[in-house]
C-alpha positions, 0 to 999 in steps of 0.5 A: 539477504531474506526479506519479509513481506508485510501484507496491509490490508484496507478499510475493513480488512481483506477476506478470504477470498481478497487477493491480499489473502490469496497473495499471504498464502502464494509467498514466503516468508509473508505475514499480515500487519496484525494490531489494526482496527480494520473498522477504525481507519486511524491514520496514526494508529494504523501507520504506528502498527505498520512501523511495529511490524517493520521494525519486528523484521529481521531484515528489509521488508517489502509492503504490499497494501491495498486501499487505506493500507496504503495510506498507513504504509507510506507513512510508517515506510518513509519514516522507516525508509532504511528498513524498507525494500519496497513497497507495491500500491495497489488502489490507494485511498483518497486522503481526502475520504478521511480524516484524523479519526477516520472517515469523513465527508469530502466536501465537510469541514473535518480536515482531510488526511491530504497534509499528514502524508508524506509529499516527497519522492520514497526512498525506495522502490515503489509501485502503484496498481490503480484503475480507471474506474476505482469508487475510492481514488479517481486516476486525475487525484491518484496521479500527483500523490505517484507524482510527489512520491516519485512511484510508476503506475501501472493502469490496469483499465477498468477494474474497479477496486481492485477488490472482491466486489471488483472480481479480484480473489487470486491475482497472478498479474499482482504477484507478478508485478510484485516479483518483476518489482523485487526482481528490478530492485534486486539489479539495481543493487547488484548494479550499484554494489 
């Protein structure tokens, strides 16, 4: 069955030179979620285009979103779980640097997006890329979210990001974990069927 893959970018979008873009270009059948205010960090807003692309696919689709994107696409994809293949992670955002309407400030009293997202096991194939030193999400609060959603992580060291500030245009390792993650999914199925 052919699948489609739905890059998500972050805050503020990717640029040409992201590895989102440079990943768009690498595969088949890849599109970018369209309909997102790339300034305007909304959970529900973002999330509800994310659901508009899944359900516009023709067959199960595979999520690969960076930053807040990941936010967003773990909320459309558990609701949609049916429709998904898998999704890969890469440098989720902290939930508690925003709120309902967007950014906001950790330590302020604007309630954290922490309680809107999903907090059981996905039900479906997943990863998380993340770093030891990423600005948006320290390792010690990424690893309960992995934790609850039941996703590995895959540590790639000190890279930052994982971004065009942190070095990442073109990124053959992400493509290749991707594929070693559909290539796994694909056993498992051929496994169980």
């Amino acid at each position: 069955m052919a699948h489609t893959t739905l890059i998500v970018p972050g805050f503020h979008g990717s640029e040409a030179e992201h590895w989102q873009t440079w990943m768009e270009s690498a595969l088949p059948d890849t599109r970018r979620v369209t309909g997102i205010d790339w300034e305007s960090p909304v959970l529900s807003r973002w999330a509800e285009a994310v659901s508009n692309e899944i359900i516009r696919s023709t067959g199960p689709v595979w999520l690969v979103a960076h930053s807040f994107g990941c936010l967003a696409t773990v909320t459309a994809a558990s609701r949609l779980s049916s429709q998904v293949a898998g999704v890969m992670l890469v440098a989720p955002a902290d939930p508690d640097r925003f709120s309902p309407f967007g950014t906001r400030d950790p330590s302020g009293p604007a309630e954290s997006l922490a309680s809107r997202l999903p907090s059981r096991p996905l039900e479906f194939p997943g990863l998380v890329v993340a770093s030891t030193n990423d600005p948006w999400m320290p390792m010690a609060k990424l690893l309960p979210w992995t934790t609850r959603w039941g996703t590995p992580v895959i540590n790639i060291g000190s890279a930052g990001h994982i971004n065009v500030a942190s070095g990442f245009g073109p990124w053959p390792q992400g493509l290749d974990l991707l594929r070693t993650l559909q290539q796994q999914s694909s056993a498992e199925v051929r496994r169980v069927g």
